[in-house]
FIKOLZA-1660 file (N, C-alpha, C; in steps of 0.1 Angstrom, whole numbers, plus 5000, padded with zeros to 4 digits):
% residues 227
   i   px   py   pz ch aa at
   1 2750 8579 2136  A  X  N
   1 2752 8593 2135  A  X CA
   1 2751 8600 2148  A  X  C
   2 2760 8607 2155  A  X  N
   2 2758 8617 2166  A  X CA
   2 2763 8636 2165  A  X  C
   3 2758 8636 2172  A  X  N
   3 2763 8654 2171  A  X CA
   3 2774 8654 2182  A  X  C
   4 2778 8669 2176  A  X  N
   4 2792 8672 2179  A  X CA
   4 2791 8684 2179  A  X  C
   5 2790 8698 2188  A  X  N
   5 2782 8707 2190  A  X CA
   5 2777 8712 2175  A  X  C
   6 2784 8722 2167  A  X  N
   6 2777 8723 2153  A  X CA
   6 2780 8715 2138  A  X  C
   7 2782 8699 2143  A  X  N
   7 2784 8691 2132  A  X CA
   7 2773 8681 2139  A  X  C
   8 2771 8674 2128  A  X  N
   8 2767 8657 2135  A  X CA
   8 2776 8648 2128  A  X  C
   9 2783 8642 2131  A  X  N
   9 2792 8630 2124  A  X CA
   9 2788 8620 2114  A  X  C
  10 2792 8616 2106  A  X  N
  10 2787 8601 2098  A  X CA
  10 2795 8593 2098  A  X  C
  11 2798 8577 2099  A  X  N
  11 2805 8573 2101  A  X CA
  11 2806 8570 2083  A  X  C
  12 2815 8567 2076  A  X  N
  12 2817 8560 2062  A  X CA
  12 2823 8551 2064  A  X  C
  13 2827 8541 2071  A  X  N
  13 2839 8533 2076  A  X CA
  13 2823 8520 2074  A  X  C
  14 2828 8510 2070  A  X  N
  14 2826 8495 2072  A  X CA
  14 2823 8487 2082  A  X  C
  15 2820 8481 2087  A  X  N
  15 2826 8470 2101  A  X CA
  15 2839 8461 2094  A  X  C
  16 2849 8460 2098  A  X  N
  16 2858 8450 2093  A  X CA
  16 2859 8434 2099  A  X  C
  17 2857 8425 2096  A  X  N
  17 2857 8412 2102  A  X CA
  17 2860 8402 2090  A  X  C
  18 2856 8390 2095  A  X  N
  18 2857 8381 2090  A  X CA
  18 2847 8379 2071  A  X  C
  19 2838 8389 2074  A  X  N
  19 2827 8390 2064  A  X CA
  19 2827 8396 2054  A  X  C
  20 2839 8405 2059  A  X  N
  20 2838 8418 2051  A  X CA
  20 2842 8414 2037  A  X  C
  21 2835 8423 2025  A  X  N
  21 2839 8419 2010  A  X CA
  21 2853 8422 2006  A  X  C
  22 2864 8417 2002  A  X  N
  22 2872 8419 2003  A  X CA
  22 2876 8417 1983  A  X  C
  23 2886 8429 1980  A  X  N
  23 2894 8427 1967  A  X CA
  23 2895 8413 1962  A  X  C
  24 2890 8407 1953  A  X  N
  24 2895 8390 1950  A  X CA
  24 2911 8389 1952  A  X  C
  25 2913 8375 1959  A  X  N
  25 2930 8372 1958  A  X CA
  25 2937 8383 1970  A  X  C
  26 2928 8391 1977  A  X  N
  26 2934 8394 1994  A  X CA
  26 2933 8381 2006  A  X  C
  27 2942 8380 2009  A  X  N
  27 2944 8371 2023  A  X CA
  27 2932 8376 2029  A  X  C
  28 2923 8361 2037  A  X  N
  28 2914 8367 2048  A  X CA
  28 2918 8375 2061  A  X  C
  29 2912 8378 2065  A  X  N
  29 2913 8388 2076  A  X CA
  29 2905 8375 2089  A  X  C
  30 2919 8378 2096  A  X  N
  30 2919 8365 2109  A  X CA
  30 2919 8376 2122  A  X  C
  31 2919 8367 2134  A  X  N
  31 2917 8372 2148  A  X CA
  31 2921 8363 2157  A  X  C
  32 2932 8362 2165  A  X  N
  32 2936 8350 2173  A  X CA
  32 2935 8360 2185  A  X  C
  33 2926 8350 2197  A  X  N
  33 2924 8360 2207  A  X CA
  33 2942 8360 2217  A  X  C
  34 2946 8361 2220  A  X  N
  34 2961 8363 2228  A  X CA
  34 2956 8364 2247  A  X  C
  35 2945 8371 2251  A  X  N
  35 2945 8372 2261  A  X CA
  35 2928 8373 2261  A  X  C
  36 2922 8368 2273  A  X  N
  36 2909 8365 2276  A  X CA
  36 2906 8376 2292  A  X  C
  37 2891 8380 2294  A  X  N
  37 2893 8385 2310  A  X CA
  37 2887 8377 2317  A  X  C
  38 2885 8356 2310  A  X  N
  38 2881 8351 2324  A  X CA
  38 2897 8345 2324  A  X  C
  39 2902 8345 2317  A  X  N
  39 2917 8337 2320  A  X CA
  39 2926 8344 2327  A  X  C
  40 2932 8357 2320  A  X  N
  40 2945 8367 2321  A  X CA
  40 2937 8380 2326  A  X  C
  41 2924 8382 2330  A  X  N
  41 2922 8396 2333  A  X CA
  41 2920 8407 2325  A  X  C
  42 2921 8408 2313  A  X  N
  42 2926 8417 2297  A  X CA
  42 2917 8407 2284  A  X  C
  43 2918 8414 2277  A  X  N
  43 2911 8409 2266  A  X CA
  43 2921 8418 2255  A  X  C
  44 2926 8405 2246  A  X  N
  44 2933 8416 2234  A  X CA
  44 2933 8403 2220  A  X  C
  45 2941 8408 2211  A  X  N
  45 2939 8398 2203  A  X CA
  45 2951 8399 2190  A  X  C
  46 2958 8391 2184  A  X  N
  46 2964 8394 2170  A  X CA
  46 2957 8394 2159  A  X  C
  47 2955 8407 2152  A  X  N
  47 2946 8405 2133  A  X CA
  47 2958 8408 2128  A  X  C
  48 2949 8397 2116  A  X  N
  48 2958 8397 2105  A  X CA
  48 2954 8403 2091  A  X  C
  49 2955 8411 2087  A  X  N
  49 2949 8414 2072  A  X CA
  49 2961 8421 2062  A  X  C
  50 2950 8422 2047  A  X  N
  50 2964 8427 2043  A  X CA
  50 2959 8442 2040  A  X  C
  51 2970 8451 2038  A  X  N
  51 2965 8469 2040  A  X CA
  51 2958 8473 2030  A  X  C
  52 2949 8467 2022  A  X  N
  52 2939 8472 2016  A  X CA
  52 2927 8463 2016  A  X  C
  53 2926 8459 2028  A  X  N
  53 2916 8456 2036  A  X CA
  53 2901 8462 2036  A  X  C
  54 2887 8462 2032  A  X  N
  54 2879 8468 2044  A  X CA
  54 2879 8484 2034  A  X  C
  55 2873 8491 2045  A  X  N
  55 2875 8508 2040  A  X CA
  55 2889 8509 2046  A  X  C
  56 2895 8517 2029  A  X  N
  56 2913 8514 2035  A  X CA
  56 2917 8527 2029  A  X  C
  57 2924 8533 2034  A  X  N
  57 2934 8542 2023  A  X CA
  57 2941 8537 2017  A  X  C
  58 2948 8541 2001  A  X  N
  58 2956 8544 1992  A  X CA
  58 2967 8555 1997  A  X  C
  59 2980 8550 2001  A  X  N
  59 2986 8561 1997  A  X CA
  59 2993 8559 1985  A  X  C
  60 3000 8570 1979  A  X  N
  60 3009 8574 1967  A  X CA
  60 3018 8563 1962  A  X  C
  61 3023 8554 1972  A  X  N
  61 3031 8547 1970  A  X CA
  61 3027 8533 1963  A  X  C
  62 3016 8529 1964  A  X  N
  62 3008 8519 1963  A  X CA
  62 3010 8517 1945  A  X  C
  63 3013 8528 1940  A  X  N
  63 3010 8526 1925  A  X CA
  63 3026 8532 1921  A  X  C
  64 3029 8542 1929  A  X  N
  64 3041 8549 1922  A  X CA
  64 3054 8550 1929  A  X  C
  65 3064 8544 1922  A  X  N
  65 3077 8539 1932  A  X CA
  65 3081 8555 1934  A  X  C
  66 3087 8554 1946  A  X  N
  66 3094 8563 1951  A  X CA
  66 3086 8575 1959  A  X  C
  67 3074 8573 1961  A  X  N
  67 3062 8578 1964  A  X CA
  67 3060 8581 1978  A  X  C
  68 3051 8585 1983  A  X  N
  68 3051 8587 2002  A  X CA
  68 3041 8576 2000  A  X  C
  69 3046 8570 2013  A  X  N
  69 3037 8563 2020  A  X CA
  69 3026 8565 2028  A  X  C
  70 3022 8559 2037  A  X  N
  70 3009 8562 2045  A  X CA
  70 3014 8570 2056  A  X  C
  71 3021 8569 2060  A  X  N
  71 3030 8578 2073  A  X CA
  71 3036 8587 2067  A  X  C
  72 3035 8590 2053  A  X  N
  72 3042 8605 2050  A  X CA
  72 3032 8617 2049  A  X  C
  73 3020 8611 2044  A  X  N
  73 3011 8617 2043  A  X CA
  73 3003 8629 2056  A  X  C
  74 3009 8645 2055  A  X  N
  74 3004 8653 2067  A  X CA
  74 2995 8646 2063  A  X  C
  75 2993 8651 2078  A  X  N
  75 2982 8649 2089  A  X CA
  75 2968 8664 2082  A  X  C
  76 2972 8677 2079  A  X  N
  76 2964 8686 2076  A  X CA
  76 2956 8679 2060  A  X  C
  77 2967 8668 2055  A  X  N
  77 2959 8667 2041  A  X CA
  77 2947 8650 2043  A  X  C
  78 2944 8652 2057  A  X  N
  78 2931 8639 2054  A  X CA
  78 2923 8645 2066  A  X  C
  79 2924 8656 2070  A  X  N
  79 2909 8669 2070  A  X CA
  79 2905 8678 2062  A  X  C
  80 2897 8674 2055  A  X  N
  80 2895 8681 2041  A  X CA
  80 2883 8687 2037  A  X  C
  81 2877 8696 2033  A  X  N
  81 2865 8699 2025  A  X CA
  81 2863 8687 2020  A  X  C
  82 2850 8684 2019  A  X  N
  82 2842 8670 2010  A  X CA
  82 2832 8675 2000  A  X  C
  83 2835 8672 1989  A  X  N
  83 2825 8674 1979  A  X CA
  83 2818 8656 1976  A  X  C
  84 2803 8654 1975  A  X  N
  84 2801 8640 1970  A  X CA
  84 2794 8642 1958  A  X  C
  85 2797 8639 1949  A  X  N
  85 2791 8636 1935  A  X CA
  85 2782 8626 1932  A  X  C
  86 2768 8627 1933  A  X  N
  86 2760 8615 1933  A  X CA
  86 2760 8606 1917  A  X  C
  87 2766 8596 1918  A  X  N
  87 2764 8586 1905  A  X CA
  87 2757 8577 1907  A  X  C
  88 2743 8575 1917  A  X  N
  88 2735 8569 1918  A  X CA
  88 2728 8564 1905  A  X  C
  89 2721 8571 1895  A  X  N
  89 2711 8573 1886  A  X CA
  89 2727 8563 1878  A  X  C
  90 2737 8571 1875  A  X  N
  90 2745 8558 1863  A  X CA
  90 2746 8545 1867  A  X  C
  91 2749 8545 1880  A  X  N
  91 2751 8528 1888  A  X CA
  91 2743 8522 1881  A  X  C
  92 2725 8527 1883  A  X  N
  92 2715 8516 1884  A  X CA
  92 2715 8514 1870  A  X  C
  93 2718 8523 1861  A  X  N
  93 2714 8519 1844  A  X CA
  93 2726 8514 1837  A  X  C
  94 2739 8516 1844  A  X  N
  94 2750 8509 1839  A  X CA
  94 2761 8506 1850  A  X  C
  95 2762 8496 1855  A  X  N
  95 2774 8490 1869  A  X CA
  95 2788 8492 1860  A  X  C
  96 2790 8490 1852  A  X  N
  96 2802 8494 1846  A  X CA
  96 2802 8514 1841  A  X  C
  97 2797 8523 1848  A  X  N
  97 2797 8536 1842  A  X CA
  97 2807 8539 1849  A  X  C
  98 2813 8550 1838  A  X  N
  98 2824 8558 1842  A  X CA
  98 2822 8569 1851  A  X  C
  99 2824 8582 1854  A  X  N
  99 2821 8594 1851  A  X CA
  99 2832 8602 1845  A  X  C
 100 2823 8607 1844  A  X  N
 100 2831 8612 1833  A  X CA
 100 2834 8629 1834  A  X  C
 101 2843 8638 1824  A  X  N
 101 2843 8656 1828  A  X CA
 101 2834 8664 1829  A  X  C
 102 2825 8656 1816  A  X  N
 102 2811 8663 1814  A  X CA
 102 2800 8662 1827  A  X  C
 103 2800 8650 1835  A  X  N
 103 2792 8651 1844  A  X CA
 103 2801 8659 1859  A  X  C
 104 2816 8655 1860  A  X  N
 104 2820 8666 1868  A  X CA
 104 2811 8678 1867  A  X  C
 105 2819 8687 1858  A  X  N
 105 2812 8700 1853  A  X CA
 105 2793 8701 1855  A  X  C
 106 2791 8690 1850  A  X  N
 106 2772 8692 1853  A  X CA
 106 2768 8696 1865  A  X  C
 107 2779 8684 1880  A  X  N
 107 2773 8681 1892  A  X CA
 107 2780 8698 1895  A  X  C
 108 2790 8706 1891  A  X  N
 108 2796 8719 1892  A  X CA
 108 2786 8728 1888  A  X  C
 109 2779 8727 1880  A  X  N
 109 2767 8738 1877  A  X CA
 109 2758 8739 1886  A  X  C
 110 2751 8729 1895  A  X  N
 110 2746 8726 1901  A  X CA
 110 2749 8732 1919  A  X  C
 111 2758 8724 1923  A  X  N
 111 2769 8732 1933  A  X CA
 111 2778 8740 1932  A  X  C
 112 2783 8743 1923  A  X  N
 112 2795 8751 1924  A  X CA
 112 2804 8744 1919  A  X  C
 113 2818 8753 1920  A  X  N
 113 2831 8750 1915  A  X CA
 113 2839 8741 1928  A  X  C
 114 2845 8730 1924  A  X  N
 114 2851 8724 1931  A  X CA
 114 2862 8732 1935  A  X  C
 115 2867 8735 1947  A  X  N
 115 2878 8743 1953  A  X CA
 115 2890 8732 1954  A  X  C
 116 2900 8740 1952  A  X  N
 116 2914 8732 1952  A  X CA
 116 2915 8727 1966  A  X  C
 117 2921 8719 1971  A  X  N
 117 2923 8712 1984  A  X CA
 117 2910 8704 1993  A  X  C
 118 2903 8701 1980  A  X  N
 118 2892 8694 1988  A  X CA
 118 2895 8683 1979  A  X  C
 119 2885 8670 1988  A  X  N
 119 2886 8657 1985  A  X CA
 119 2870 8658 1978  A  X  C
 120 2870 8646 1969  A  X  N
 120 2859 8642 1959  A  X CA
 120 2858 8628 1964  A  X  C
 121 2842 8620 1966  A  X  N
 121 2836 8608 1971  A  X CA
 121 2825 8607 1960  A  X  C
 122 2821 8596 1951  A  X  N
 122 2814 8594 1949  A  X CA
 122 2806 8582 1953  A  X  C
 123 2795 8588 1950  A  X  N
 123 2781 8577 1961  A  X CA
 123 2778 8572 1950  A  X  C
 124 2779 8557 1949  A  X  N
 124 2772 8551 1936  A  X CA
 124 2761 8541 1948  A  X  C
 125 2760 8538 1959  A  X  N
 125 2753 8531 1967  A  X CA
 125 2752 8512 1963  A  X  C
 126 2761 8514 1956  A  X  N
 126 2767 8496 1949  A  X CA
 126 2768 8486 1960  A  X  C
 127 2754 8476 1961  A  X  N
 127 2755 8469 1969  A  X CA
 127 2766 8454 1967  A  X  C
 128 2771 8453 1975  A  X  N
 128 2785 8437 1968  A  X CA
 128 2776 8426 1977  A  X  C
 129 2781 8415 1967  A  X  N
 129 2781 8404 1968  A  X CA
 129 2786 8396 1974  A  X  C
 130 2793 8392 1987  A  X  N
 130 2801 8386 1993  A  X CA
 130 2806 8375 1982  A  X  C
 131 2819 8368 1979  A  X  N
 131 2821 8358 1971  A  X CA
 131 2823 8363 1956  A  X  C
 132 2817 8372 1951  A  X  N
 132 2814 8375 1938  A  X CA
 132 2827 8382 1934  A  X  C
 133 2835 8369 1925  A  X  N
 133 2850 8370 1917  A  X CA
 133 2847 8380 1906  A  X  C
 134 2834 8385 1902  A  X  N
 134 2831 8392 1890  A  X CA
 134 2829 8408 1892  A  X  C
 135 2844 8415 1887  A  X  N
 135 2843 8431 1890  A  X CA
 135 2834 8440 1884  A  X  C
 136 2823 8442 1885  A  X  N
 136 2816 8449 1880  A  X CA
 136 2812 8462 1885  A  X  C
 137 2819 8473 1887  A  X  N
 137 2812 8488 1897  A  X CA
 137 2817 8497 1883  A  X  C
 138 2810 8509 1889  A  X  N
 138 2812 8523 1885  A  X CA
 138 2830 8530 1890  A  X  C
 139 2831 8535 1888  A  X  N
 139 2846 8546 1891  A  X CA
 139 2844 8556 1880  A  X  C
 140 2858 8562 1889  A  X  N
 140 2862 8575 1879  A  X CA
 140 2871 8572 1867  A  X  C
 141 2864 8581 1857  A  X  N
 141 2870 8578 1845  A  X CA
 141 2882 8590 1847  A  X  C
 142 2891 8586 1833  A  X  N
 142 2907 8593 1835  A  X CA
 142 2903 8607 1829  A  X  C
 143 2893 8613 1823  A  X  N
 143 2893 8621 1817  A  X CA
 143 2889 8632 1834  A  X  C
 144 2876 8625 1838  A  X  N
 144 2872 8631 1852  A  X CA
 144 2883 8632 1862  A  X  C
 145 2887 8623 1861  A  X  N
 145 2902 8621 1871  A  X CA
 145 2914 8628 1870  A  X  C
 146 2918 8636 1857  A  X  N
 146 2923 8646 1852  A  X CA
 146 2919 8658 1856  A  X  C
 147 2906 8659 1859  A  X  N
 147 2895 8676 1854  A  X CA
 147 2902 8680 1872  A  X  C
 148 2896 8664 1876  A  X  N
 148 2901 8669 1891  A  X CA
 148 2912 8671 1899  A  X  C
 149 2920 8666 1895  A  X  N
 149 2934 8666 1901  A  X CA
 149 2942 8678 1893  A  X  C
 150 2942 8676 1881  A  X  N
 150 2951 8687 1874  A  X CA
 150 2946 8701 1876  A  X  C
 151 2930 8702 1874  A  X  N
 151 2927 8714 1869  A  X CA
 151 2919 8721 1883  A  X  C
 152 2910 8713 1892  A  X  N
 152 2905 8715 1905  A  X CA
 152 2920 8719 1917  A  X  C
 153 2926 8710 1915  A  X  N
 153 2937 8705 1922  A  X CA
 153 2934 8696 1940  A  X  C
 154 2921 8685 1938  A  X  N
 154 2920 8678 1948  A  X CA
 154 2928 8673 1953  A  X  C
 155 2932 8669 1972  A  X  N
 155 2940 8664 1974  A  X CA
 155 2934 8643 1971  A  X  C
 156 2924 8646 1973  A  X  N
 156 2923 8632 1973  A  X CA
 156 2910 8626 1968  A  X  C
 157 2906 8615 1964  A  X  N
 157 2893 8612 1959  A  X CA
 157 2891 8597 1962  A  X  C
 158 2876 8594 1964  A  X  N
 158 2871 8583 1972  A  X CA
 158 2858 8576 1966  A  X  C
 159 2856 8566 1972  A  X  N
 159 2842 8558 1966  A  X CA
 159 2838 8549 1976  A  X  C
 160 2821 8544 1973  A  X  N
 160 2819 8533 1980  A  X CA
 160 2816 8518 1975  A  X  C
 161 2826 8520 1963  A  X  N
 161 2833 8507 1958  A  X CA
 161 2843 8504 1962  A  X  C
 162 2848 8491 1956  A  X  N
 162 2860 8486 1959  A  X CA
 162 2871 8492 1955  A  X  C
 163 2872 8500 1946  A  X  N
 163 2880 8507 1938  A  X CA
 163 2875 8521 1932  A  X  C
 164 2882 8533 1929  A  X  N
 164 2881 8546 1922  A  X CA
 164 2880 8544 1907  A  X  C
 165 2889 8530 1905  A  X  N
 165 2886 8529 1889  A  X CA
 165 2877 8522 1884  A  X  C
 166 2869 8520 1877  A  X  N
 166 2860 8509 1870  A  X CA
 166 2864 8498 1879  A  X  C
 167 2856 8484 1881  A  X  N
 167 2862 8474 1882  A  X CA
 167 2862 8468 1869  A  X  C
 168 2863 8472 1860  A  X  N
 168 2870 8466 1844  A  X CA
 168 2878 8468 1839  A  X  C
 169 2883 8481 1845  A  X  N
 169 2898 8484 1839  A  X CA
 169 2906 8481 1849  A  X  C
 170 2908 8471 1847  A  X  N
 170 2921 8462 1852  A  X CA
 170 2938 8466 1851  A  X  C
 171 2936 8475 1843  A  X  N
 171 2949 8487 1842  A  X CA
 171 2952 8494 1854  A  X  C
 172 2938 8496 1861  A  X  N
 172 2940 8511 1867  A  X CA
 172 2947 8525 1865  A  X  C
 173 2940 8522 1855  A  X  N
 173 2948 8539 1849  A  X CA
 173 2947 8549 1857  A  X  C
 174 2935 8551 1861  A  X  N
 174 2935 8562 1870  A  X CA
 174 2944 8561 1885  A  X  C
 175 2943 8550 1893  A  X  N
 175 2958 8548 1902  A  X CA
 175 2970 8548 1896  A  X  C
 176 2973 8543 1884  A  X  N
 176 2989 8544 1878  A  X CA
 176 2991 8558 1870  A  X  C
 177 2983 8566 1866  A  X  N
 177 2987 8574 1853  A  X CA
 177 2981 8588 1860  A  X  C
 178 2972 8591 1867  A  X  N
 178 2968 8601 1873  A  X CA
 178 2968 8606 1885  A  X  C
 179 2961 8604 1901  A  X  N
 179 2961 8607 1909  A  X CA
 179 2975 8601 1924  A  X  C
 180 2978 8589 1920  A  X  N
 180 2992 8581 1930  A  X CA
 180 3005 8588 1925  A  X  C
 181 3008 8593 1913  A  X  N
 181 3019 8595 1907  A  X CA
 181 3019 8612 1912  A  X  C
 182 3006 8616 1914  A  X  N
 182 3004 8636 1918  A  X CA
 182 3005 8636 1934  A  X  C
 183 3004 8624 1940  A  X  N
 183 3004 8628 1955  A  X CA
 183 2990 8628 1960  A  X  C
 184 2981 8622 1949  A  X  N
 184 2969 8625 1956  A  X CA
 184 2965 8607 1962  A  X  C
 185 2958 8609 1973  A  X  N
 185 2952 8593 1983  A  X CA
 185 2935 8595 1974  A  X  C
 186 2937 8582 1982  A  X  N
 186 2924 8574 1976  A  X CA
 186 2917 8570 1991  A  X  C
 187 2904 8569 1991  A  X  N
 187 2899 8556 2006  A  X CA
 187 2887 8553 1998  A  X  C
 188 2884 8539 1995  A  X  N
 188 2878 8531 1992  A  X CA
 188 2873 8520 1995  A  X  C
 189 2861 8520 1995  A  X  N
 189 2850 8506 2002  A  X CA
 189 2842 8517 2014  A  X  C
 190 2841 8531 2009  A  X  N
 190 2832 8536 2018  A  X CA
 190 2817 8535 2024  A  X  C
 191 2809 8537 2032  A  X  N
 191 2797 8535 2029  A  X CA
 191 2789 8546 2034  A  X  C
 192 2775 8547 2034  A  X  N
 192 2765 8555 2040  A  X CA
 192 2767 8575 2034  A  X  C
 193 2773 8574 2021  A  X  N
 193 2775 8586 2012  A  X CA
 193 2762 8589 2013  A  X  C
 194 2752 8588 2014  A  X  N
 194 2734 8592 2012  A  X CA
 194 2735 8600 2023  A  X  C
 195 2740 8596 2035  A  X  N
 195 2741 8607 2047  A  X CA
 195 2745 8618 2047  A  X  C
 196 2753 8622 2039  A  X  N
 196 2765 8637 2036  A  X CA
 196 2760 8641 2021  A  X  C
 197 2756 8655 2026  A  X  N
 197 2752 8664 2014  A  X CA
 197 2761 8669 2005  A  X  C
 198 2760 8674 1993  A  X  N
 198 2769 8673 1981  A  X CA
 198 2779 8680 1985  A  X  C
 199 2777 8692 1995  A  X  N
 199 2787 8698 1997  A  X CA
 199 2786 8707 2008  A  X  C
 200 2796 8711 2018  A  X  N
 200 2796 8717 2031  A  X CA
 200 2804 8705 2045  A  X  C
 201 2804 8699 2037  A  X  N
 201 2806 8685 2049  A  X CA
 201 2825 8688 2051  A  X  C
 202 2830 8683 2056  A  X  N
 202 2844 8678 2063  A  X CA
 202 2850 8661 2061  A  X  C
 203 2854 8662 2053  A  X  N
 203 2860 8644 2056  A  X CA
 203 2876 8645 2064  A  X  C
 204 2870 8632 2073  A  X  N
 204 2887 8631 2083  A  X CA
 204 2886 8617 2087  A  X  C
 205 2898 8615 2079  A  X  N
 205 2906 8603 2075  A  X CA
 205 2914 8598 2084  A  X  C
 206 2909 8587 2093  A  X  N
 206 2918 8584 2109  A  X CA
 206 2925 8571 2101  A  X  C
 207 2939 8573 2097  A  X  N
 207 2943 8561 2091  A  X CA
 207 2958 8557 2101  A  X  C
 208 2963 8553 2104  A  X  N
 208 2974 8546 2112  A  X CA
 208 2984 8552 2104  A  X  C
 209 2994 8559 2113  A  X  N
 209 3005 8564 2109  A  X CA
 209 3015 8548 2106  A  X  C
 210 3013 8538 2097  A  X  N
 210 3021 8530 2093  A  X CA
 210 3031 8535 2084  A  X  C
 211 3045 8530 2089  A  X  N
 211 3059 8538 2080  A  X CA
 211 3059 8522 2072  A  X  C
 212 3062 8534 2057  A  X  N
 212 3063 8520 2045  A  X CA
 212 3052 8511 2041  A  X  C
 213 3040 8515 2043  A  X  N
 213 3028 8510 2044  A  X CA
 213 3019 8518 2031  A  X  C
 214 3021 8507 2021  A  X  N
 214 3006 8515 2008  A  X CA
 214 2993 8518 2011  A  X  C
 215 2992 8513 2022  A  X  N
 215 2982 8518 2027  A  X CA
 215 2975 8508 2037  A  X  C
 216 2963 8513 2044  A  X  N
 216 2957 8505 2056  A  X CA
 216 2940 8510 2060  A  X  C
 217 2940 8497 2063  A  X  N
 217 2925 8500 2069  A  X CA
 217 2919 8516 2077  A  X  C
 218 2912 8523 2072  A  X  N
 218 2908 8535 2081  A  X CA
 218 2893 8535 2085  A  X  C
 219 2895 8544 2098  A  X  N
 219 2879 8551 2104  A  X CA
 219 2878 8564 2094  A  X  C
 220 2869 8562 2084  A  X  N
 220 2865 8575 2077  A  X CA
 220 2854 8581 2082  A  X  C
 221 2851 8593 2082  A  X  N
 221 2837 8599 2088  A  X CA
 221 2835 8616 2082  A  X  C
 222 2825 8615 2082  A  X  N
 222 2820 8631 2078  A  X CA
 222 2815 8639 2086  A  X  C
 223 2821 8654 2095  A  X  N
 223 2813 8661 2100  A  X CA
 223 2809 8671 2092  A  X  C
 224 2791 8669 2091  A  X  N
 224 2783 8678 2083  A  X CA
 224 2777 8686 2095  A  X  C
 225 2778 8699 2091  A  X  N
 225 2777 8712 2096  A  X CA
 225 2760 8713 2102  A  X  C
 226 2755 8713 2113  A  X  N
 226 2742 8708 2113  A  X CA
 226 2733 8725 2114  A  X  C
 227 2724 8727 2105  A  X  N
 227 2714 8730 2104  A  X CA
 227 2707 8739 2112  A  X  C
% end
């Protein structure tokens, strides 16, 4: 965390390497060094991964043909108001919890009305397993995932799971039926949501202008407004 005259920053972004927990059935993520500075003077290297890698964005296309990609995506829609919805308390009593409209609206009584053009992150604090083939997290359920997109009108919504949807629904309804098909992104595999308060914060989405790209690894980070 550092300051930034009246923010301090968070980083939400991962380390990405060789370790990193990765979607089951993703190619590992390699590193062939190309140039050295006791050899050639320079240090550089080729990685290899695939674009949903790591903390990655989701663009639109990823689920819905004919869709924008990750290079279509302005630039003004991944600086955004951040709202974070704590699903802490459901994680620990059920790893498969949804959320659902009713707790939208609850965490809304509480803070306020979600404003149109902001992004939504839920903190479930879901520690992974390295190796562990068995999907078991929290996401957003379709009904929540509706409240938000249709009726809030979010541009985008996030987690620090592997995925926005359950990892049991294997459907992904909420990427095929609701948010990819409206134009709204995803960034998922976030971390350190405990840092950024439920609301006031800034999320800004440094993702690689890749053309034709579902998406790709990003530096996610929060400047919350300091105090």
């Amino acid at each position: 965390m550092t300051a930034l005259g009246p923010f301090r920053v968070v980083d939400l972004t991962r380390p990405l390497d060789d370790t990193t927990v990765l979607w089951p059935g993703t190619g590992p993520i390699t590193a062939e060094t190309l140039e050295s500075i006791e050899k050639d003077g320079s240090y550089a290297r080729r990685v290899t991964l695939d674009e949903h890698s790591g903390t990655h964005f989701d663009a639109p296309s990823h689920f819905a043909s004919g869709a924008g990609h990750v290079a279509d995506v302005p630039a003004d829609q991944l600086v955004r108001p951040l709202r974070i919805i704590d699903f802490t308390e459901q994680t620990r009593l059920d790893p498969d919890a949804e959320l659902s409209a009713d707790e939208v609206e609850d965490h809304e009584a509480v803070h306020g009305s979600i404003a149109g053009g902001s992004v939504v992150f839920l903190r479930t604090d879901l520690q992974f397993e390295p190796g562990n083939d068995v999907l078991r997290f929290p996401g957003f359920g379709v009904a929540a995932a509706r409240k938000l997109v249709e009726e809030r009108g979010v541009l985008g919504l996030g987690t620090d799971t592997l995925g926005i949807d359950p990892g049991r629904a294997r459907d992904f309804p909420v990427h095929r039926d609701v948010t990819l098909p409206q134009g709204v992104w995803h960034v998922e595999n976030l971390t350190n949501l405990a840092e950024v308060p439920s609301i006031g914060a800034l999320a800004v989405v440094g993702v690689p202008r890749i053309v034709e790209a579902s998406g790709f690894p990003a530096r996610v980070f929060a400047l919350v407004p300091q105090n």
